[in-house]
C-alpha positions in Angstrom: 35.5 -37.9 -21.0 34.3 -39.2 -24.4 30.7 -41.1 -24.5 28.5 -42.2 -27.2 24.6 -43.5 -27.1 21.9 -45.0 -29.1 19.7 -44.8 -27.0 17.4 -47.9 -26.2 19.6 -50.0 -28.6 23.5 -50.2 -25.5 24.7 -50.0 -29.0 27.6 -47.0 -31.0 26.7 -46.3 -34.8 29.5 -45.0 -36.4 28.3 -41.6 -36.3 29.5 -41.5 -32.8 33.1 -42.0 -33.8 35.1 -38.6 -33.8 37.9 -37.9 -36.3 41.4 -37.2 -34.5 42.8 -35.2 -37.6 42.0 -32.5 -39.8 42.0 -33.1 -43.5 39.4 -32.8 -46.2 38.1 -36.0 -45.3 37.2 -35.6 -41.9 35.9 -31.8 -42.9 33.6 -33.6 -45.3 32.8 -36.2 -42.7 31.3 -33.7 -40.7 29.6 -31.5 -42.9 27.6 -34.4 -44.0 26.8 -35.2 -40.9 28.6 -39.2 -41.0 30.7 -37.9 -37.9 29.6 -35.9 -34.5 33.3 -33.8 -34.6 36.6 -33.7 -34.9 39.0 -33.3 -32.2 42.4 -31.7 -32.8 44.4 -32.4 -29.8 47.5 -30.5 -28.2 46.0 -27.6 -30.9 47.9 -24.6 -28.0 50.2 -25.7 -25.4 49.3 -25.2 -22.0 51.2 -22.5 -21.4 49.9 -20.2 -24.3 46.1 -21.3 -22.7 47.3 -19.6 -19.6 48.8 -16.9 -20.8 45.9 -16.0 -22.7 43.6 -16.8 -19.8 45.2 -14.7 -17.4 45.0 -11.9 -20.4 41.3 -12.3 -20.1 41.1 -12.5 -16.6 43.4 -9.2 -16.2 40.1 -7.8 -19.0 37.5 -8.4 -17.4 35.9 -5.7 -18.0 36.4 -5.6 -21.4 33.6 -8.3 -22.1 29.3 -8.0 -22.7 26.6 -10.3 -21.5 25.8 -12.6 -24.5 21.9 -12.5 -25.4 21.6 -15.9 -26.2 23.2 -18.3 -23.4 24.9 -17.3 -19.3 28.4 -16.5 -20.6 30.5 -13.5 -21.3 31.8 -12.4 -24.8 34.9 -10.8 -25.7 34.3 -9.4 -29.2 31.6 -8.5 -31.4 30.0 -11.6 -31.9 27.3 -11.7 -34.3 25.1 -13.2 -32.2 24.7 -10.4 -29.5 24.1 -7.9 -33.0 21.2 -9.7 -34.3 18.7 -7.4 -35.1 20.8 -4.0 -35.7 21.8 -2.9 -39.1 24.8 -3.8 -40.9 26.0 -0.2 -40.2 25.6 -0.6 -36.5 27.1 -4.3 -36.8 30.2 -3.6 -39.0 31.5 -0.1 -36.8 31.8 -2.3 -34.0 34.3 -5.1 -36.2 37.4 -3.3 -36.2 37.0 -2.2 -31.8 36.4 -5.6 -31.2 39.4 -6.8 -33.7 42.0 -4.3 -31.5 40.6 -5.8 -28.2 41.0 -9.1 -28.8 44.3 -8.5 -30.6 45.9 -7.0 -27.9 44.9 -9.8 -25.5 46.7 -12.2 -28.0 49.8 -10.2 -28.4 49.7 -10.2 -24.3 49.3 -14.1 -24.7 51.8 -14.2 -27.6 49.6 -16.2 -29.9 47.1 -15.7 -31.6 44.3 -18.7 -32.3 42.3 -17.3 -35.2 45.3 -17.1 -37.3 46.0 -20.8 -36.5 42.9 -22.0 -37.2 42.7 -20.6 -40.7 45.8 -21.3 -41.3 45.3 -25.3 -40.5 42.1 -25.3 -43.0 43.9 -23.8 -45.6 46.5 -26.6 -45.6 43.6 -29.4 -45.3 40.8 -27.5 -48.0 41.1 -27.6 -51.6 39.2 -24.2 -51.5 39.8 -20.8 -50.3 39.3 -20.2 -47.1 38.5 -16.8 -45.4 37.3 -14.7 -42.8 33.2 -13.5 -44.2 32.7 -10.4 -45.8 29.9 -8.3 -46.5 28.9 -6.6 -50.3 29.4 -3.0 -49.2 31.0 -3.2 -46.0 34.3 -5.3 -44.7 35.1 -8.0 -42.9 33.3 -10.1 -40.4 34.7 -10.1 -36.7 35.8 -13.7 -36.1 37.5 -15.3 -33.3 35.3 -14.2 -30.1 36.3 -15.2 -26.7 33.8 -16.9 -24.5 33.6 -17.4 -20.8 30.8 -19.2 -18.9 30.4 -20.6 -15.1 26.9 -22.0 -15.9 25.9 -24.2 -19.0 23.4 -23.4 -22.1 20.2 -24.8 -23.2 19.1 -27.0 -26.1 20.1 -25.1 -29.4 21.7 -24.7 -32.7 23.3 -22.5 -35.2 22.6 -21.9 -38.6 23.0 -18.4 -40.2 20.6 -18.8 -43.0 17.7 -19.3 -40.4 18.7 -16.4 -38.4 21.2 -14.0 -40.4 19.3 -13.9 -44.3 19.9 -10.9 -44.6 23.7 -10.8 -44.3 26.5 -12.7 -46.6 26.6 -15.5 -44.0 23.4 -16.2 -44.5 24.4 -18.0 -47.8 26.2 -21.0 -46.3 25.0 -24.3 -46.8 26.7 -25.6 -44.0 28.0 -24.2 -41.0 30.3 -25.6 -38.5 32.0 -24.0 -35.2 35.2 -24.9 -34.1 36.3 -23.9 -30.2 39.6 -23.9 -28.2 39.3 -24.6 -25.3 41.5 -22.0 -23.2 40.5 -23.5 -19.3 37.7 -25.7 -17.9 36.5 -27.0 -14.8 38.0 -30.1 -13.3 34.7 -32.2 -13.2 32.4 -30.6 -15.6 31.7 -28.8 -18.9 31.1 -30.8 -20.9 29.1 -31.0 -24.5 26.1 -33.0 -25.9 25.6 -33.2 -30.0 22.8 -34.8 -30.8 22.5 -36.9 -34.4 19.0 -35.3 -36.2 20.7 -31.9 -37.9 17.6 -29.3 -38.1 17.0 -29.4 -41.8 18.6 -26.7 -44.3 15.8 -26.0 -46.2 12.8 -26.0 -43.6 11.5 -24.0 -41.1 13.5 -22.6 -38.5 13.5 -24.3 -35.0 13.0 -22.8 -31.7 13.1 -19.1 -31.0 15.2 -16.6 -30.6 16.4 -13.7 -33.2 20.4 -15.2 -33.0 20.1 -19.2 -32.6 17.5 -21.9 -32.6 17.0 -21.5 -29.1 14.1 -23.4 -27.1 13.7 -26.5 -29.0 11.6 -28.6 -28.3 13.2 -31.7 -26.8 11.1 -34.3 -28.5 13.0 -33.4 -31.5 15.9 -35.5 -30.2 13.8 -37.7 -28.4 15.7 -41.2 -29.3 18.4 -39.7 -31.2 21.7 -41.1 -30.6 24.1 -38.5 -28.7 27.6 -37.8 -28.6 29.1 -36.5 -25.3 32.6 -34.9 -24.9 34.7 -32.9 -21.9 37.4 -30.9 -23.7 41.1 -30.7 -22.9 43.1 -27.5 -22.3 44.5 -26.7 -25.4 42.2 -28.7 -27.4 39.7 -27.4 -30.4 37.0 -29.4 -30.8 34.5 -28.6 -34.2 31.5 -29.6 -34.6 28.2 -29.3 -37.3 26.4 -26.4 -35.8 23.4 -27.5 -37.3 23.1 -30.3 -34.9 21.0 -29.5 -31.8 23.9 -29.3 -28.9 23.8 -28.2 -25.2 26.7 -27.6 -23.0 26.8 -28.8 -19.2 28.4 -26.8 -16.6 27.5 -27.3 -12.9 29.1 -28.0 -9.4 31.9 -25.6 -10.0 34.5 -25.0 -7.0 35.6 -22.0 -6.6 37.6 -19.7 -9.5 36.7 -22.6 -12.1 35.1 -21.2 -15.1 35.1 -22.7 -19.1 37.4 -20.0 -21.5 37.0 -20.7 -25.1 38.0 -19.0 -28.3 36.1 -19.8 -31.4 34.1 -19.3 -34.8 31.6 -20.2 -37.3 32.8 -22.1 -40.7 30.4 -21.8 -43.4 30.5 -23.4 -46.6 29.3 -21.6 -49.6 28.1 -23.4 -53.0 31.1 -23.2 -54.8 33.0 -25.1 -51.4 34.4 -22.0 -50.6 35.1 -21.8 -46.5 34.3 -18.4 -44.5 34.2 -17.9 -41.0 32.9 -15.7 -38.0 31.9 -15.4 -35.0 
């Protein structure tokens, strides 16, 4: 299911138009905002989704409560970290590396690796997982499961991570592949009024703009999608997006792999999760 809306107008801007390729121009579609995302079909084959899936599912135990939306994490996403020090942060990386790792050796893939790998053919720059002066690498490439949806929000390191290298970006996109969904649901809302670089932050919450107001999108054109197996979708992060999950039948749930993609000054790319 692919929707667009301009609301009061029954009319599609071209923002609502998603890019079916990745290249530097549709990168540089999004991160000015001309495009809601780009959608890279077929990116895993169906059976590598369910190998990984039932990985996870065998795991279940390996996963923590995320503090900012209903789902489960697999890794040592930044988000659930927010607030500790960067000592406390970056002894957990190389755990949650080895977990995650030896659920993709299990699945026989490895998503991260193919990801980066695809921007580096497509981006004139150099493209890497973050680091941090002092410390090492960023974890990147978290597994998410959900059964219910998430509220209103966005994501923007410099609003919630200053005091960390990610918190440099001037742009930030996330990119997801989608591992299993529900037949009827899960689906994803962008909304076109990005929460502005340089202001204040939105909403509250120590890891994402969380609780925004909805009269910030009041009127705002919106661009709905329902993934496919296999598919990664990316998106600008700093656009206000909600995900819809509801009515599940029993066993369904919405798997996911992903990671942030910042873009520094000098157009370098860096990612995280």
């Amino acid at each position: 299911m692919v929707s667009a809306n301009l609301p009061g107008s029954g009319e599609v801007s071209a923002w609502a138009s998603p890019r079916t390729q990745l290249n530097q121009a549709a990168l540089s579609a999004l991160i000015a905002g001309e495009i809601p995302a780009i959608r890279l079909a077929n990116f895993a084959t169906p059976d590598e989704c369910r190998r990984l899936c039932r990985a996870i599912g065998d795991a279940a135990d390996m996963g923590d409560p995320a503090v900012t939306s209903p789902m489960n994490l697999i890794g040592c996403n930044f988000a659930n970290h927010v607030g500790r020090t960067k000592a406390d942060y970056f002894a957990q990386v190389a755990p949650a590396y080895r977990d995650v790792e030896a659920l993709q050796r299990t699945a026989g893939f490895d998503p991260l690796d193919r990801m980066v790998a695809c921007l580096r053919d497509n981006w004139p720059e150099r493209v890497s997982i973050a680091t941090e002066p002092g410390f090492d690498r960023f974890f990147a490439g978290g597994i998410k499961t959900r059964t219910s949806g998430s509220d209103l929000h966005y994501d923007f390191a410099p609003h919630t991570a200053s005091d960390f290298m990610i918190g440099t970006v001037r742009d930030q996109l996330g990119w997801n592949l989608y591992l299993d969904l529900p037949a009827h649901t899960g689906h994803t809302i962008a909304y076109n009024r990005a929460v502005p670089r340089d202001g204040p932050r939105l909403g509250s919450g120590p890891a994402r703009g969380l609780g925004i107001d909805r009269s910030w999108i009041e009127d705002v054109e919106s661009f709905t999608f329902r993934p496919a197996v296999g598919e990664v979708v990316i998106i600008n992060t700093r656009y206000p997006h909600e995900v819809i999950v509801d009515g599940l039948a029993a066993g369904e749930w919405r798997v996911q792999t992903s990671a942030f993609i910042g873009r520094l000054s000098n157009d370098r790319l860096i990612l995280w999760s």
